[in-house]
N, C-alpha and C positions, 0 to 999 in steps of 0.2 A: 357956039358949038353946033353942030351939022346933026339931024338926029339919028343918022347910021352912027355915028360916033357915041352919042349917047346910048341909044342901044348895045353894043357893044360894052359900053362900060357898063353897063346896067347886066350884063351878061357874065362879064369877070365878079361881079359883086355877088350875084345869086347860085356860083358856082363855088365861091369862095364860101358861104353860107352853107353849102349842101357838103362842102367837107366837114365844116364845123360840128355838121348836124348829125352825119355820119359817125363821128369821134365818139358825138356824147352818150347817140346809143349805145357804142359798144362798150362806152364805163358802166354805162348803167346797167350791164350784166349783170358785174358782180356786185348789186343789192338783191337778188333775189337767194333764198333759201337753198341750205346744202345738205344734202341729204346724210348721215354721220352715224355711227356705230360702236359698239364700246364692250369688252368684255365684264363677267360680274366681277367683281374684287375675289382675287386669290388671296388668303392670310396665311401669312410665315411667319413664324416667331422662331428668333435667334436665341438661345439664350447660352451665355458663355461658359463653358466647365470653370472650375477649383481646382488650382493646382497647390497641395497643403500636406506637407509633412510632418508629424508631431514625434520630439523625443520623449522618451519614459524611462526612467532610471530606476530599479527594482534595488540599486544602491547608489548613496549621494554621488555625484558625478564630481565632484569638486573634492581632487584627489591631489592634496601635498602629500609630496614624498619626501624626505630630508635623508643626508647622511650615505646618498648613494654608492656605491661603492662597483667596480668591475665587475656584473656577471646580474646585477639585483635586477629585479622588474615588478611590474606592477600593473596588476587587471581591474578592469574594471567592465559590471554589464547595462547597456543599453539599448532599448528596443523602441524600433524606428516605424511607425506608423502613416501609411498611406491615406488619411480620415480627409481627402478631397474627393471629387467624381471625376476625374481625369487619369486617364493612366499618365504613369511618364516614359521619357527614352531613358532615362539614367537618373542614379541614385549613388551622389557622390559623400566622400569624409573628405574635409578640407581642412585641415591640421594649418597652424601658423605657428609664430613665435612672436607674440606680444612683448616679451621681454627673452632678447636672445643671450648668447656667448656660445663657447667651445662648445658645448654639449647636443646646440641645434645648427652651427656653421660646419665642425666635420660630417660631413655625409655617412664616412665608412666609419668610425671609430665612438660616434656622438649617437645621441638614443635614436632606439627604433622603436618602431610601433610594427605589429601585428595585430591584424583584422579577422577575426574567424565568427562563421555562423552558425547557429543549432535551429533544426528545425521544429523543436518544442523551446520551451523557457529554459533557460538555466539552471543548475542547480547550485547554489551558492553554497560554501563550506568555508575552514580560514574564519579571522576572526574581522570582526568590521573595519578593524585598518588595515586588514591586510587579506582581504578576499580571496578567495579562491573559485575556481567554477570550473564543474562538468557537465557533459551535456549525454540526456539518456536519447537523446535521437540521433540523428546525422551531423557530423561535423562539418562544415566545409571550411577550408583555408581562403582564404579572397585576396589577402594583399599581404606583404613583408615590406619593407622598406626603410629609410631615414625615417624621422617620424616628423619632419617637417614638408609634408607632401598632399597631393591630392591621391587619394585614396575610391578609385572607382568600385561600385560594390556591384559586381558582377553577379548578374539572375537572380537581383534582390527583389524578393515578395513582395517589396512596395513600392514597385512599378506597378501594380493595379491596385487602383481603388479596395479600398479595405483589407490589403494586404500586409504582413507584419512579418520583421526581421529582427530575430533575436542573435544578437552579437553581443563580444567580448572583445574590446580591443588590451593588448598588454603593453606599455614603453616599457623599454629594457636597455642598461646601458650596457654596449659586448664587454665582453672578458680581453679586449683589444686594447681598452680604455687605457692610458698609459699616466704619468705624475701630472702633466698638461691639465688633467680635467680635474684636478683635487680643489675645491670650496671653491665650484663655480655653480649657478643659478640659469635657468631657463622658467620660464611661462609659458603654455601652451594653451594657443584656444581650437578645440575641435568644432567642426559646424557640420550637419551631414544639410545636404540640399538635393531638390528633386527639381529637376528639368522636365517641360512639358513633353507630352511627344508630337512625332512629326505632324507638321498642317498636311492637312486632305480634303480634298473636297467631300463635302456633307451631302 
């Protein structure tokens, strides 16, 4: 081999080198130090409300009635306590029939229930099976209906925390009631419940 030739290769080789060499400086940047910054810790603490209803009966709630007849009914009082830290959007009665027949399948002729509220306690009169109650403060009427229904309790006190609603619901069978409903039987379970209220931003 001629030594223009060799020089020449010797020339591709050293140039091939000096890209190489090129390369690795420029990895080798990034080992050197970055300069970095950081704010100090914010502390947020979440902590979840209670949403909690409690019933209180100022008479046994567990009310057989026997022997009903067209026109008879029957009250009873219970006060609905709001003892969570959350308000709520609603405060519902949710009436069922654990065990039904005629008296909870007719809508218009089978028992009804009425919902009314006082805004101090009750006064109980009537003898203990057979209750009676007035109220020395404001009455309000809430709901009438079949009595197997939900029952919303409109501008009830215990939508806020610590708030309390004294009510008297009555079933009543109408004076509508016709031979159809003679020796039949219903069960009923009431449940009043409190829904939270709306999400928002905190």
């Amino acid at each position: 081999m001629s030594t223009t030739a060799r020089t020449s290769t010797a020339r591709k080789i050293v140039g091939s080198l000096g890209v190489i060499g090129a390369a690795a400086a420029v990895a080798g940047l990034g080992t050197f130090g970055t300069f970095t910054d950081s704010t100090t810790p914010i502390s947020t603490q979440v902590q979840s409300g209670t949403v909690s209803i409690n019933l209180t009966t100022p008479t046994p709630i567990a009310a057989p009635a026997s022997a009903f007849v067209p026109g008879d009914s029957m009250s009873r009082a219970v006060t609905v306590v709001n003892d969570g830290n959350s308000p709520l959007s609603s405060v519902n009665l949710n009436v069922s029939a654990t065990v039904g027949s005629v008296l909870t399948s007719d809508t218009a002729k089978g028992l009804q229930l009425n919902l009314k509220s006082c805004t101090v306690p009750w006064t109980a009169g009537g003898t203990a099976a057979a209750p009676t109650y007035t109220c020395t403060g404001t009455v309000t009427d809430i709901a009438t209906g079949p009595a197997v229904s939900n029952f919303p309790v409109a501008g009830a006190a215990s939508l806020n925390p610590g708030g309390t609603d004294h009510l008297v619901y009555t079933i009543s069978l109408p004076g509508t009631a016709d031979n159809t409903f003679q020796d039949k039987s219903a069960t009923l379970s009431l449940v009043f419940s409190g829904t939270q209220r709306a999400a928002a931003a905190r």
